[in-house]
C-alpha positions as protocol buffer text, in pm:
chain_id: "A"
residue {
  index: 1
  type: UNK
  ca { x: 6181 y: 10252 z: 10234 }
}
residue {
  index: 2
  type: UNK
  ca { x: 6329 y: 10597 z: 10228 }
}
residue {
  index: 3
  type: UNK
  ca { x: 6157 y: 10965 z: 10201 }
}
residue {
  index: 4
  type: UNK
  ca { x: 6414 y: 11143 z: 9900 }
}
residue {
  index: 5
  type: UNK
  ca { x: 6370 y: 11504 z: 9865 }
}
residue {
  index: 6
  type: UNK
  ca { x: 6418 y: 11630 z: 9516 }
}
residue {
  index: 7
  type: UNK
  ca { x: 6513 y: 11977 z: 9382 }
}
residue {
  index: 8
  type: UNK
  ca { x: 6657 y: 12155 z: 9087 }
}
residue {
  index: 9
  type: UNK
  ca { x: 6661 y: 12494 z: 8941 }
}
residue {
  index: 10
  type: UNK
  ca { x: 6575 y: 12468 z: 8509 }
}
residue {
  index: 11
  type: UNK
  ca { x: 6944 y: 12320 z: 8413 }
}
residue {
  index: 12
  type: UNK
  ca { x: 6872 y: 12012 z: 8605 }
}
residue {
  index: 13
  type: UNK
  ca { x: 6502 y: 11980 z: 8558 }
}
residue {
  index: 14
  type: UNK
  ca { x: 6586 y: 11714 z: 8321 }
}
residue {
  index: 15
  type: UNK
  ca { x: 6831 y: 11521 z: 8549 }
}
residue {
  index: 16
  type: UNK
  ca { x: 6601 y: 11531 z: 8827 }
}
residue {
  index: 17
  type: UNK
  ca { x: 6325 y: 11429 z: 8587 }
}
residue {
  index: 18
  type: UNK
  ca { x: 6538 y: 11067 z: 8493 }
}
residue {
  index: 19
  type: UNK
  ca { x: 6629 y: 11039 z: 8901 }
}
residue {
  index: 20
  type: UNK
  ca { x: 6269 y: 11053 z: 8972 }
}
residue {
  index: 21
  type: UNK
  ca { x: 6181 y: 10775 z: 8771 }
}
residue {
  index: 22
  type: UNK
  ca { x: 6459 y: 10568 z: 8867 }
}
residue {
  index: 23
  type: UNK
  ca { x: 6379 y: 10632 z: 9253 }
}
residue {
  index: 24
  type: UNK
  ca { x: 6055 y: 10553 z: 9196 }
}
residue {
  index: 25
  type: UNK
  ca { x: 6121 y: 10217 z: 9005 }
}
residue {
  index: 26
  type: UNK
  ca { x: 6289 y: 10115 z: 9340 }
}
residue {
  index: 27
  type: UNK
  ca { x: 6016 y: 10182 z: 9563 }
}
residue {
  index: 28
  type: UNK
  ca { x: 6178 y: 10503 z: 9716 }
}
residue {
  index: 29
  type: UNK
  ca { x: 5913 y: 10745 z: 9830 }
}
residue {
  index: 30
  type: UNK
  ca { x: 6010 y: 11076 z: 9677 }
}
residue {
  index: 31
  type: UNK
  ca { x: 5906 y: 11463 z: 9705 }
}
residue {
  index: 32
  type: UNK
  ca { x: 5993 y: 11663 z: 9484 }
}
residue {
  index: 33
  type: UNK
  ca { x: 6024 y: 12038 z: 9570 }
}
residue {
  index: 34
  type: UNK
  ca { x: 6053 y: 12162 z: 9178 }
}
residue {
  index: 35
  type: UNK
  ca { x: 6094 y: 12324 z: 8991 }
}
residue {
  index: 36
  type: UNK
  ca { x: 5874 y: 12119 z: 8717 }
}
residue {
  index: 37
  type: UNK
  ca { x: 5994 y: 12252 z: 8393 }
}
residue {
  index: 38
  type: UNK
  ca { x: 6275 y: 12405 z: 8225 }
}
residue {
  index: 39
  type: UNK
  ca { x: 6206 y: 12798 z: 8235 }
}
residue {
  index: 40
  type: UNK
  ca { x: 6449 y: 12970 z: 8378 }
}
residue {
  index: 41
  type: UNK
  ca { x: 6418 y: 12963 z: 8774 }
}
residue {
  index: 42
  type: UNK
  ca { x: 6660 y: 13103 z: 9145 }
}
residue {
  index: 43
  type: UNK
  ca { x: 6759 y: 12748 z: 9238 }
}
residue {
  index: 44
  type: UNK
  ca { x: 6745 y: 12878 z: 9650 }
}
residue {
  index: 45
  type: UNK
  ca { x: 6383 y: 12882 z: 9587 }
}
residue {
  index: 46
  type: UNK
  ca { x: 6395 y: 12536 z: 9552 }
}
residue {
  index: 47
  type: UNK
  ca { x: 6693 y: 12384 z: 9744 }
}
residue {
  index: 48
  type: UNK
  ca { x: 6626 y: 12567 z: 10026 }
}
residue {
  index: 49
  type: UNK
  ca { x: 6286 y: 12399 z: 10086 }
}
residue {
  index: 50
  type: UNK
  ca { x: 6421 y: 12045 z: 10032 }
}
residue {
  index: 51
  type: UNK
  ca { x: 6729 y: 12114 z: 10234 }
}
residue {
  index: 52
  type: UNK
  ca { x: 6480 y: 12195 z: 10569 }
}
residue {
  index: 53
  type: UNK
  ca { x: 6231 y: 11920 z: 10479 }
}
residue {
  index: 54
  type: UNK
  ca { x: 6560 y: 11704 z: 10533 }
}
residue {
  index: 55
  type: UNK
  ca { x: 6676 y: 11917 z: 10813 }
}
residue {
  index: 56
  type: UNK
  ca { x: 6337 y: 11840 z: 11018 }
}
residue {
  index: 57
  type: UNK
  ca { x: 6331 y: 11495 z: 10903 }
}
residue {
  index: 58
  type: UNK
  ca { x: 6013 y: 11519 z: 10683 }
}
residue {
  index: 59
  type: UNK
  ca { x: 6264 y: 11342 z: 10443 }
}
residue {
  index: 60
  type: UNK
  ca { x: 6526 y: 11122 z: 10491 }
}
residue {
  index: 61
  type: UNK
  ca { x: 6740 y: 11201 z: 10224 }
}
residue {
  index: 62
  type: UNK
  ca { x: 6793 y: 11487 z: 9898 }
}
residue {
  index: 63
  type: UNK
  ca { x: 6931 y: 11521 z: 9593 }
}
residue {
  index: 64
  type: UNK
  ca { x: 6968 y: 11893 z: 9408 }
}
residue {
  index: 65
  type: UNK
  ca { x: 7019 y: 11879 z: 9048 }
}
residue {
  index: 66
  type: UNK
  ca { x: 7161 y: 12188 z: 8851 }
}
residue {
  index: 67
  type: UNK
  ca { x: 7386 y: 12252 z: 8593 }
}
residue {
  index: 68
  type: UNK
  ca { x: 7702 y: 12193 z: 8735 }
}
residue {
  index: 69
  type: UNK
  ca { x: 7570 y: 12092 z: 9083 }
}
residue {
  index: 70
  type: UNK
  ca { x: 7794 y: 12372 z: 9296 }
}
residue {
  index: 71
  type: UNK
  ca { x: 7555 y: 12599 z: 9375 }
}
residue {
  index: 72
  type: UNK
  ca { x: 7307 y: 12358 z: 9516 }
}
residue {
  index: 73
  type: UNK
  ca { x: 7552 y: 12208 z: 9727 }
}
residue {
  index: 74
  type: UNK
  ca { x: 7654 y: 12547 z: 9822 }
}
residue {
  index: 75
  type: UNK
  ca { x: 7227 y: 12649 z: 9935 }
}
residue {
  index: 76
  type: UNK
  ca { x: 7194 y: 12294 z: 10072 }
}
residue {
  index: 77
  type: UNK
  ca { x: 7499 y: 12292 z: 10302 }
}
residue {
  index: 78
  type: UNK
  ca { x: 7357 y: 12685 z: 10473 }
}
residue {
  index: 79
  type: UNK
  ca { x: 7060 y: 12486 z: 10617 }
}
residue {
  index: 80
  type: UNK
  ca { x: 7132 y: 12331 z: 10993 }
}
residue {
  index: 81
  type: UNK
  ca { x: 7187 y: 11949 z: 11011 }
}
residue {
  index: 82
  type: UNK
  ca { x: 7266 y: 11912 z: 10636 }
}
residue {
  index: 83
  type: UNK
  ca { x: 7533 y: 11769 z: 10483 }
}
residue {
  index: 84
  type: UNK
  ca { x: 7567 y: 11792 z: 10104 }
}
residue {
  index: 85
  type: UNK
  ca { x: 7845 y: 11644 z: 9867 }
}
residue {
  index: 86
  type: UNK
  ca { x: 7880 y: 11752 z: 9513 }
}
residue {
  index: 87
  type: UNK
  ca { x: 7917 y: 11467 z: 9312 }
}
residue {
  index: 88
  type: UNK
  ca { x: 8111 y: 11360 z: 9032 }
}
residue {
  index: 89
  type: UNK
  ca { x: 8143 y: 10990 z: 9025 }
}
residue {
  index: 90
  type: UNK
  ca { x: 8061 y: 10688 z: 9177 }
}
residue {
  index: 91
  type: UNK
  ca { x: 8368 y: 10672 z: 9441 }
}
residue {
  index: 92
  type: UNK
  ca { x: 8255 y: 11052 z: 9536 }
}
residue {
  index: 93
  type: UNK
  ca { x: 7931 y: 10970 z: 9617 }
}
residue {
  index: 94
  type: UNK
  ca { x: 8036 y: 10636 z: 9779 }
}
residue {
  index: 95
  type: UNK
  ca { x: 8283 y: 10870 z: 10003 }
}
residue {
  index: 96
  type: UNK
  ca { x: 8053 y: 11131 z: 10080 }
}
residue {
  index: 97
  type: UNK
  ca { x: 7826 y: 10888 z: 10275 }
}
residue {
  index: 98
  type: UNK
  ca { x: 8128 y: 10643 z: 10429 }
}
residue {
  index: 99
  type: UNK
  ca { x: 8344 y: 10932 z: 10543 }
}
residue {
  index: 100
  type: UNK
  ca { x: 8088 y: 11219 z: 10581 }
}
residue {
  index: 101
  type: UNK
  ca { x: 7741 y: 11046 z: 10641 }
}
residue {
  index: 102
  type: UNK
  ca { x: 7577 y: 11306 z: 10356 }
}
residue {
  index: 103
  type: UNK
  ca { x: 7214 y: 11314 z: 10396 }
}
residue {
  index: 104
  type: UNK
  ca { x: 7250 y: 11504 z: 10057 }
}
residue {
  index: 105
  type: UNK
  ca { x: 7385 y: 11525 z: 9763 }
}
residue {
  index: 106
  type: UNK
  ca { x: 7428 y: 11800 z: 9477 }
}
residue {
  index: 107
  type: UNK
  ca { x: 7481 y: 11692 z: 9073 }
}
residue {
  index: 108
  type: UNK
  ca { x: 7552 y: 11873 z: 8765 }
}
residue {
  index: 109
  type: UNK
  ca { x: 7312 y: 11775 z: 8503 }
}
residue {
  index: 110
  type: UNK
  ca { x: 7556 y: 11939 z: 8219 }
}
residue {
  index: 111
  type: UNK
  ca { x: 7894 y: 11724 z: 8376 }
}
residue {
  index: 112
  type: UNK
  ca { x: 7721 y: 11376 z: 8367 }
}
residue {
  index: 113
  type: UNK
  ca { x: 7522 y: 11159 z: 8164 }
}
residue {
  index: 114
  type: UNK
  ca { x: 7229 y: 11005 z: 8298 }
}
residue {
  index: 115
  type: UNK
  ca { x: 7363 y: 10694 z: 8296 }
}
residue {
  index: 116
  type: UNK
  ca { x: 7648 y: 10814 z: 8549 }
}
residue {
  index: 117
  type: UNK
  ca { x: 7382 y: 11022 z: 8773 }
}
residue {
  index: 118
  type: UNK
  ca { x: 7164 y: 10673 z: 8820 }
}
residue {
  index: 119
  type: UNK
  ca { x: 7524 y: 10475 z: 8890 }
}
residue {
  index: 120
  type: UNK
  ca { x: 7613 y: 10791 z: 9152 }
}
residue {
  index: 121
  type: UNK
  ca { x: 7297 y: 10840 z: 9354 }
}
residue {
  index: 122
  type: UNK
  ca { x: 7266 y: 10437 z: 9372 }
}
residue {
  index: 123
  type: UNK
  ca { x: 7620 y: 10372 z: 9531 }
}
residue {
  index: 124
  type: UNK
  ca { x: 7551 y: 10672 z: 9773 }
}
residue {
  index: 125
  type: UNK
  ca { x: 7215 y: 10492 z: 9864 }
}
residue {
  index: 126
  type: UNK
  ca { x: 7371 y: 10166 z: 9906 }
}
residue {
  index: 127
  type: UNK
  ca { x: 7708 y: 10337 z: 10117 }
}
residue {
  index: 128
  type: UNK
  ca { x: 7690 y: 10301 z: 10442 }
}
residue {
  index: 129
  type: UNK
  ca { x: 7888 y: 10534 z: 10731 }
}
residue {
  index: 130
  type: UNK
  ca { x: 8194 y: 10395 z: 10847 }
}
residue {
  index: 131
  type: UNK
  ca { x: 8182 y: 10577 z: 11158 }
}
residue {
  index: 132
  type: UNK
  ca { x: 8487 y: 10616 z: 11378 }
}
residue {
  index: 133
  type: UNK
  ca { x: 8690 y: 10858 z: 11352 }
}
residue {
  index: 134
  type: UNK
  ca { x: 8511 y: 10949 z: 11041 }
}
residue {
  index: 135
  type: UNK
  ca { x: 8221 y: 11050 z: 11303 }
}
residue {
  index: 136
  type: UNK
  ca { x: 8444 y: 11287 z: 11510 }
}
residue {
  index: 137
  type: UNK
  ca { x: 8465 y: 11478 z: 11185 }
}
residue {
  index: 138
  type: UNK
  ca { x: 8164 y: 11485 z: 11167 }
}
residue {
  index: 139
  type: UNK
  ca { x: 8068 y: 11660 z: 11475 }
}
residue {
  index: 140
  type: UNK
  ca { x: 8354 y: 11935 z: 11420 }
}
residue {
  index: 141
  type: UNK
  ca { x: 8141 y: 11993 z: 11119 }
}
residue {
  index: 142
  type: UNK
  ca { x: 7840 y: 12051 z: 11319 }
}
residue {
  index: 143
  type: UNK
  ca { x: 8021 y: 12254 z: 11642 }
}
């Protein structure tokens, strides 16, 4: 089963929190990098981390939780080998992995209920990369 890196600043502590749980009740090994309450926190502090643990492959996969998601994605996507999609549904996060093989992803605990977060991060687990020319993409990403 899959290594899921976890991080949020305090406006997704919550989010993360429920995604935890829900990880966990599917036998996904997760690690979560904080933060572990909701006092105000610098979400790089916490992304960052995650992002390299995925980088290295110490984790397979991560998820950043904040309040609207953005600037997660934004920390996440400055760290070598990562690619994070901010998502907002469940056709996003379905895309991101098809098209863009994201071995993150980035969501806004204050634009989605938790019943929309568990439906997103579950079709991005089950998506699988197309490949093809999505791959070429891919590697223009990475040059």
């Amino acid at each position: 089963m899959k290594k899921i890196a976890l991080a949020s600043d305090h406006a997704g502590y919550k989010l993360k929190e429920t995604i935890k749980k829900h990880l966990k009740s599917k036998a996904y090994t997760v690690v979560d990098f904080g933060t572990h309450s909701d006092e105000p926190v610098d979400y790089p502090d916490y992304v960052r981390p995650a992002a390299a643990s995925v980088s290295k492959g110490e984790n397979d996969l991560g998820i950043v939780f904040g309040g609207s998601g953005n600037g997660e994605a934004m920390v996440a996507n400055k760290v070598k080998r990562i690619r994070c999609g901010l998502c907002w549904n469940e056709e996003s996060a379905r895309l991101t992995k098809e098209h863009n093989n994201a071995n993150m992803i980035a969501l806004g605990e204050r634009m989605l209920s938790e019943a929309e977060a568990v439906r997103i991060v579950d079709a991005w687990l089950n998506a699988e990369f197309k490949g093809g020319r999505h791959l070429r993409r891919i590697e223009k990403i990475a040059g």
